[in-house]
N, C-alpha and C positions, 0 to 999 in steps of 0.2 A: 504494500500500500504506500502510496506515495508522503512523501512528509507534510505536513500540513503547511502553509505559507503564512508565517506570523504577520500581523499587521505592522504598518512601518513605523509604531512608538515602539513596540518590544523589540524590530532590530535597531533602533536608534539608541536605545537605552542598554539590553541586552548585554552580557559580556560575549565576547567574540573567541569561541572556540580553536579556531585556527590561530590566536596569540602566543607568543609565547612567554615562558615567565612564569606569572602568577599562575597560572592554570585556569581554565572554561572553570566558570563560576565561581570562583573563589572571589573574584575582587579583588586580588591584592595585585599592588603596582606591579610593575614590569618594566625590565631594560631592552624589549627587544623591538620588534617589529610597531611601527608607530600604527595606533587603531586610529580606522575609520569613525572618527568620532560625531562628526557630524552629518556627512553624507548620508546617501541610502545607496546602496550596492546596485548600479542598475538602473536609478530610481531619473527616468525621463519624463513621466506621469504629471499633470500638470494639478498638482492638489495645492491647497492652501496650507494643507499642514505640513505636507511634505517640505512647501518653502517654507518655511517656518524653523522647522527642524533646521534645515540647513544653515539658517541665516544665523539660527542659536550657536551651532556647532562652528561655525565661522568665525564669530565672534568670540565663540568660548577660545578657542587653538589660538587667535591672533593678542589676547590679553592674557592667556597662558605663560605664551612664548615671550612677550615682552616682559613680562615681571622675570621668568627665567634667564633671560639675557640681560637684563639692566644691574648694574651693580648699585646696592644698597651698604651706605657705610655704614660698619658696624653691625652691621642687620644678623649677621650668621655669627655673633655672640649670644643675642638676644634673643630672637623668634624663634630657631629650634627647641630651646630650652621653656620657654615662653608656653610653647603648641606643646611639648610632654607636659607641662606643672599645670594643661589644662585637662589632661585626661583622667578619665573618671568625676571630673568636676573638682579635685583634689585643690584647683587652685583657687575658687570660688566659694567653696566651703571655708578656706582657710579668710580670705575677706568678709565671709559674711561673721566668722569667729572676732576677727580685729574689729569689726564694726561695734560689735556687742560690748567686746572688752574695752576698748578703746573710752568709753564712754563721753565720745564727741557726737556731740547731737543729739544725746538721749534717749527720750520713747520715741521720738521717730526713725533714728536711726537702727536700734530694736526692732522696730516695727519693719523698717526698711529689708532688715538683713533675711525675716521669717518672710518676705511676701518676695522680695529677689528671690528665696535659695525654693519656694514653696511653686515659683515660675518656671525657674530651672529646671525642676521635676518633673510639671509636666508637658516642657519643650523634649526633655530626655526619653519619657516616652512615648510620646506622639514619634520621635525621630524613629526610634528604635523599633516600634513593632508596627510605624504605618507608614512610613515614608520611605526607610530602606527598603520595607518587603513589596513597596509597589513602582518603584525603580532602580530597577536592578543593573545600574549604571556602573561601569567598569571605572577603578581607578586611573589616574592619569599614567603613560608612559614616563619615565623618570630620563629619557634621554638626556635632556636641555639642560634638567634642572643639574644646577652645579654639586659634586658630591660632599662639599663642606656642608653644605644645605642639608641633606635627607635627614631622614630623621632617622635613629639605631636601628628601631622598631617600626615596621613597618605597619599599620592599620589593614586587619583581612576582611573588614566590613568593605559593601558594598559603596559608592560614590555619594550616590546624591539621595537627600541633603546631606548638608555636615551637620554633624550632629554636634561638634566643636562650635562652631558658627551660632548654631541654635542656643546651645547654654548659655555662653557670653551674650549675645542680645537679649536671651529672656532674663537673664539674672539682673547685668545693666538696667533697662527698662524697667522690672520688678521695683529692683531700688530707687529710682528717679521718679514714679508714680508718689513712692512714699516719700522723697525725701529730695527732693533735687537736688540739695547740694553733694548728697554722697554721690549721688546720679551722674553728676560732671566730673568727680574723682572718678569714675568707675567707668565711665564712657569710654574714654582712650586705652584705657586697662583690654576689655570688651573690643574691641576694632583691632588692638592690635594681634589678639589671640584668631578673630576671624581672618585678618589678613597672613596672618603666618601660615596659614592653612593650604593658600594659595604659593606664598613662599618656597615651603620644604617642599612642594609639588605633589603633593598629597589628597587635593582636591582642585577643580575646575570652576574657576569664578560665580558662574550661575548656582555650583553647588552650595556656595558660602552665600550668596543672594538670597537664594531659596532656606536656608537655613537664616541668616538673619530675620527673615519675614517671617518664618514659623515662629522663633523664639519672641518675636516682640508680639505677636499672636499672643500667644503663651499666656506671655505677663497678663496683657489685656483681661482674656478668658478669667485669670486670676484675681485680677482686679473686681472686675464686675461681680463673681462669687463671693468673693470677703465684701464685698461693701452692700450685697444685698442680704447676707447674714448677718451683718452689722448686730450689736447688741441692743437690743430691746428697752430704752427708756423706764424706768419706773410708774408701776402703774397710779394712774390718777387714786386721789381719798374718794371714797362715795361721799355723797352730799345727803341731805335732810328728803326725804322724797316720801309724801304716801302710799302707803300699802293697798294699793285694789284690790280684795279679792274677787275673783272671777273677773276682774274688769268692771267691778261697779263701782261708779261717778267717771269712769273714762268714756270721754264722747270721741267719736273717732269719725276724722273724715274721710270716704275713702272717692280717689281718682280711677273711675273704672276704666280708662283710657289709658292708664299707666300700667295695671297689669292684669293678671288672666282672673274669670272667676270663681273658678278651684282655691284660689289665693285669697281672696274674698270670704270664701267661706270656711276657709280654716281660719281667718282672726277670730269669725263669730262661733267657733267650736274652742277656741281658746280661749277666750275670754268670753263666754256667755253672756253675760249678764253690762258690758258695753253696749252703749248705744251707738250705731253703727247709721253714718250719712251718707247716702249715696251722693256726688254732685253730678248734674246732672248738663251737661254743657248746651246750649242754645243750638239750634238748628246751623249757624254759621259756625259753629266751633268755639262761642265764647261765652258769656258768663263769668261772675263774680265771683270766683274760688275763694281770693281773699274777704270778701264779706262773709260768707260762710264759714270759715275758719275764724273769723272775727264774733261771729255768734257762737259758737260751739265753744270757743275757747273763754269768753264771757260763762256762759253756761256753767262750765267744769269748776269757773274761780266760784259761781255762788254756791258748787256739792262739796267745795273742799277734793276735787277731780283732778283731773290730769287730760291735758288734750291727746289724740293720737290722730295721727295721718300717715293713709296708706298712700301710696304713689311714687313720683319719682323725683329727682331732684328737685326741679321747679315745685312740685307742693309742698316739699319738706320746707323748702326757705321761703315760703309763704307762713305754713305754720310756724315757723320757729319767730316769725315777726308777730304772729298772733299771740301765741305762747306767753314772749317777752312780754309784749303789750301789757296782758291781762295777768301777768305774775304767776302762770301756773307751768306744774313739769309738764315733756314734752315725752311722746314714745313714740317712736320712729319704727314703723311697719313697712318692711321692704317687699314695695309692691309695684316698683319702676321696671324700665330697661334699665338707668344705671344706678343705683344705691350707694352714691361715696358715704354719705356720712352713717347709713347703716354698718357698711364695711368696718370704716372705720370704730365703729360704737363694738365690734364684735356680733352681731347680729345676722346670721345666715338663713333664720326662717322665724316663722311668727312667734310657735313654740320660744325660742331665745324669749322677746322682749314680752310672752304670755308670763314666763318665772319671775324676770325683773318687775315687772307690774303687780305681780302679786306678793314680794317679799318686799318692793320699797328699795329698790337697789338704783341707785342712779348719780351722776357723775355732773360736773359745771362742767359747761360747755362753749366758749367764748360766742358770740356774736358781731360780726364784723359789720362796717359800714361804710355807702360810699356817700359823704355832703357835698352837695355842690357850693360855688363860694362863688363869691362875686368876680369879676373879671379881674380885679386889682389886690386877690386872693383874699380877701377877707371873708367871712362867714357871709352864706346865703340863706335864703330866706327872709321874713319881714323881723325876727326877733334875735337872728344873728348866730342863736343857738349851736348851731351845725361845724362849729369853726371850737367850739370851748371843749366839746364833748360830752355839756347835759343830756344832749337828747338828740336825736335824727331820728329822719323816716322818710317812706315815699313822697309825702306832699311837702318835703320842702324843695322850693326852687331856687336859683341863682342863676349866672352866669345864662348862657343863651346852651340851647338845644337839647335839654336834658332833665329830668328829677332827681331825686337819691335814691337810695334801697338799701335793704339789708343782705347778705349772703352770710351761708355758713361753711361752703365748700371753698369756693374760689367765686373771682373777680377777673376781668380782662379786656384790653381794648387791643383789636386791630384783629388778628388770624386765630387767635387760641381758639377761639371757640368750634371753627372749621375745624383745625387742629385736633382738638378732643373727638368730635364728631365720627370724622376719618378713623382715627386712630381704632376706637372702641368698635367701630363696624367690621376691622379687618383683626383686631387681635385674636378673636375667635379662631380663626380660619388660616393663621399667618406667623402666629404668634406675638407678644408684645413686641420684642424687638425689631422685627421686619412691616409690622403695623406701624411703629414710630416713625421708620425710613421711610413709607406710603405716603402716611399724614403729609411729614415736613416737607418732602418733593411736589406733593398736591395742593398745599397751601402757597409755598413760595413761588409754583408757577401761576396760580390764578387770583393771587392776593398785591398788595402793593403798600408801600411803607406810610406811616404818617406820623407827622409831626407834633411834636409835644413837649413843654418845661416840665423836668422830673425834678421837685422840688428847685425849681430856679436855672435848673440849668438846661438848654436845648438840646432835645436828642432826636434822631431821625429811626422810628424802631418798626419794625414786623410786628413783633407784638409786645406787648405788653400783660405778665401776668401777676394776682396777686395772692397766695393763699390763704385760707385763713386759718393759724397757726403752723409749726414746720412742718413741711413732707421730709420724710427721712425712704433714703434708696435711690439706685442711680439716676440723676435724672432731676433729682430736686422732684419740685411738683409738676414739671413739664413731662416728666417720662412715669406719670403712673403710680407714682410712689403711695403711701401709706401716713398716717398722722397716728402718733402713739399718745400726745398728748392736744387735749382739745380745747385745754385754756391754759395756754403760755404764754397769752397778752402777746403774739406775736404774729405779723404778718410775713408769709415765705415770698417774696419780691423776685422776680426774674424779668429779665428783660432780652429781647432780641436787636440787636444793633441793624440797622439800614448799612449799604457802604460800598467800598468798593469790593467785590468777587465774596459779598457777606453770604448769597446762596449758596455759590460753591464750597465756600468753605462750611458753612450749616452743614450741608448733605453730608463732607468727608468726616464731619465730627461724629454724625450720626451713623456713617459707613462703621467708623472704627469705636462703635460704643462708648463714645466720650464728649457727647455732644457737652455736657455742665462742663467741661474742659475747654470748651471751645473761644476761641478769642472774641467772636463775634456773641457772644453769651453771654451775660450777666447776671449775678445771683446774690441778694443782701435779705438778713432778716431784720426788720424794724419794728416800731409800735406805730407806725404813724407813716404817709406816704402822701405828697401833695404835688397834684398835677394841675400845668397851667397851658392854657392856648392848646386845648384840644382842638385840632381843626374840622372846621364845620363836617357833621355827615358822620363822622367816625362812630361807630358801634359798639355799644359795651356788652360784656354781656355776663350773668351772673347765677350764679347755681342753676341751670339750665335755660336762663332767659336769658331772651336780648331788647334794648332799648336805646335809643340816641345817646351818645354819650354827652353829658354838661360841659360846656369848652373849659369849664375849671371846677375841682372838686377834690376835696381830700378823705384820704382812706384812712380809716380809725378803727376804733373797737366801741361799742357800750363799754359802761362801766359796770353794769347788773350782766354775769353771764346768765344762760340758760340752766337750767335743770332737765337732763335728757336721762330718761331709764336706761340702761348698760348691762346686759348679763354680766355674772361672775364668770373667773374661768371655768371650767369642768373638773379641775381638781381642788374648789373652796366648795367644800361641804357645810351644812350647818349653818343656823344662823349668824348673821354679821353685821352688825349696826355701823354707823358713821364714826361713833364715837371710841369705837372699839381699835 
């Protein structure tokens, strides 16, 4: 039977039986017969890959042979010695030991040495059991290379990548995430170990390439896991909250346009004895939600109650303005497409906040606010109120095109809101990360920048986001993150810069998972945020609404938070009062 005709990657890569030296598969160098490195045997075929190969192989043999022919002073003291004190990682362990002992730079150099050597690790086995066994690329011929240069020991692993390459970049990178300035020590350390590589003639350029790029993969990959394992904040004190049993004195509104009726009917099997409001919207889609919520939640204050609303964003930060309003807690029945602030409350089905409601378990909850102000920034409205921080709310006005409002989730002007949109429709189907590169490509191609004073000073931004309290995990609040704490008097501040190549550079932040890295990016937490000369038309938009933005207005907190019900974890048994 005739031999099978391997495709033209496995004889471009392939070792070449017919060499002599090292031996058909072995991999290891050889001083004889120079290999077809780059060509195809034969190969007149007019493919794209085929050119490809060539042009690689062309270039590999011609930056090969010049590093092997140029003399480098001094170089053949250094770099052989250099490329052994990096094998086995021998020489990167001993750095990340100095770094530790050293005690220059402290917990972050610490920190630095465990997420460099923790990078390292896993550049070493990506190299080793996925990249050698899926190119099985012959070492270089040693002819050129000069014999002060080789190294004792030859390497009987396979080419490409280098797995030398990959360590130094992941470890480098590793430690410059945590620490930059060990980053800049370690940098030249890291280059010179990948270019020796090339040196002793031991590997082929694009093989140190391709290992440079996996190792700072590595890190990356590393990164992203440690900082979304991040440690978990201290949980909030429960607050003073009434006990309902069965749900009686909780009037509950519920959005039947926000979720299914099965969901419907398990709040009113959980809590029985709740009074339960359908709202029922207008033939055009609209009606009063907040009036009704404004009555119900009147209602609950004169039973000594609790108001609840089922739905989705947008009714939650309706209720939670009624809530406040009328002094009473709040219980958050996740009955949306998207539930942040149930999420975050811990709340995954009705059952949760049916136990909270009935033991009196519940937590302060900050309420955020946006006042609009006069043109010449001072407080708007006729009593000026909105600017001290006694009081705000939808009917005060100021400045031109706009009201105020409350939110509990987030605030935003310009694309976020698209952004969120996008995002949440594909993360299902795409995952969070590749949902995020969707959004941000989809927003900055059909979105446009606008101008605006961020406390006094002119910026030209994409968007504008604002949270209410931190998101903690990659990404800030722009990438989906999490709130552990829900009254830290703080607002999560991001900003998207306008500029010159600011999209390109967006996308490649977001390509390389480190968009909150990105130049074009900005991220501050404050208690307070004032914006001036919103230009006309610009859009805000707010726990799932949107509305003309105020061409001036500042973003604050109440002073009174909410009281929102909050399951226990699943491992607090037993009763447990505030005071306890």
């Amino acid at each position: 039977m005739a031999e099978r005709r391997r495709p033209w990657w496995e004889r471009q890569w392939a070792p070449d039986a017919r060499r002599t030296g090292g031996g058909a598969g072995t991999g290891a160098p050889s001083s004889g017969t120079r290999p077809a490195l780059a060509g195809l045997t034969g190969a007149r075929r007019a493919r794209g890959g085929t050119r490809a190969a060539e042009a690689l192989g062309a270039w590999d043999r011609a930056l090969f042979r010049r590093v092997a022919e140029r003399h480098w002073p001094r170089a053949e003291e250094v770099l052989p010695r250099l490329s052994r004190g990096a094998d086995h990682s021998k020489l990167w362990l001993g750095v990340a030991a100095g770094m530790v002992l050293s005690g220059v730079g402290g917990r972050s150099a610490r920190r630095a040495a465990v997420r460099g050597t923790a990078s390292l690790a896993v550049a070493s086995v990506v190299v080793n059991t996925v990249g050698k066994g899926a190119f099985r690329r012959e070492r270089p011929v040693l002819d050129e290379v000069p014999v002060i240069r080789r190294l004792k020991r030859l390497p009987r692993s396979t080419s490409f990548p280098s797995g030398h390459s990959a360590s130094a970049a992941a470890f480098a990178t590793g430690v410059a995430l945590e620490s930059p300035g060990w980053g800049a020590a370690v940098a030249p350390l890291a280059a010179s170990v990948a270019f020796s590589r090339v040196y002793t003639g031991v590997h082929y350029p694009s093989d140190v390439l391709a290992g440079v790029t996996l190792g700072a993969a590595s890190a990356l990959a590393v990164r992203t896991v440690l900082e979304a394992r991040r440690r978990v904040p201290p949980a909030q004190p429960l607050v003073e909250a009434p006990a309902l049993e069965e749900g009686r004195g909780l009037s509950v509104v519920a959005n039947p346009g926000s979720g299914s009726a099965d969901l419907l009917e398990e709040v009113r099997r959980a809590l029985p004895q709740a009074t339960v409001t359908r709202w029922e919207p207008d033939a055009d889609g609209g009606g009063d939600l907040p009036a009704l919520l404004d009555e119900q939640a009147r209602r609950a204050a004169g039973q000594g109650g609790a108001l609840g609303v089922f739905g989705g964003d947008g009714s939650v930060g309706a209720a939670a303005r009624a809530a406040h309003r009328h002094g009473v807690p709040l219980a958050v029945l996740p009955g949306g497409t998207y539930n942040h602030l149930a999420q975050d409350l811990g709340v995954t089905g009705c059952q949760d906040i049916a136990d909270a409601v009935t033991a009196g378990h519940a937590i302060a909850v900050d309420l955020a606010r946006f006042t609009p102000l006069r043109d010449d920034g001072g407080a708007g409205g006729t009593d000026g109120t909105g600017a001290s921080g006694e009081t705000g709310g939808t009917d005060e006005s100021g400045g031109t095109g706009g009201t105020g409002g409350h939110f509990v989730n987030t605030f935003s002007l310009g694309a976020y809101g698209d952004l969120v949109e996008v995002r949440e429709r594909w993360s299902g189907r795409v995952g969070p990360w590749a949902a995020g590169l969707i959004a941000a490509v989809h927003v900055l191609r059909h979105s446009r920048p606008f101008e605006v004073r961020v406390n006094g000073r002119p910026r030209s931004l994409w968007l504008l986001f604002a949270g209410n309290c931190s998101y903690h995990g990659p990404g800030g609040g722009t990438g989906g993150a999490r709130r552990f704490n829900l009254a830290d008097g703080m607002l999560d501040i991001h900003l998207v810069r306008a500029g010159r190549w600011a999209r390109t550079r967006l996308v490649a932040s977001a390509l390389a998972g480190v968009l909150h890295r990105s130049p074009v990016h900005a991220a501050v937490r404050g208690r307070r945020l004032r914006l001036t000369g919103v230009e006309a038309g610009t859009v805000c938009s707010y726990d799932g609404e949107t509305a003309p933005a105020p061409s001036a207005l500042l973003l604050d907190k109440e002073r009174t938070p909410l009281t929102v019900y909050r399951p226990l974890p699943p491992w607090l048994d037993g009763p447990l009062r505030p005071d306890t």
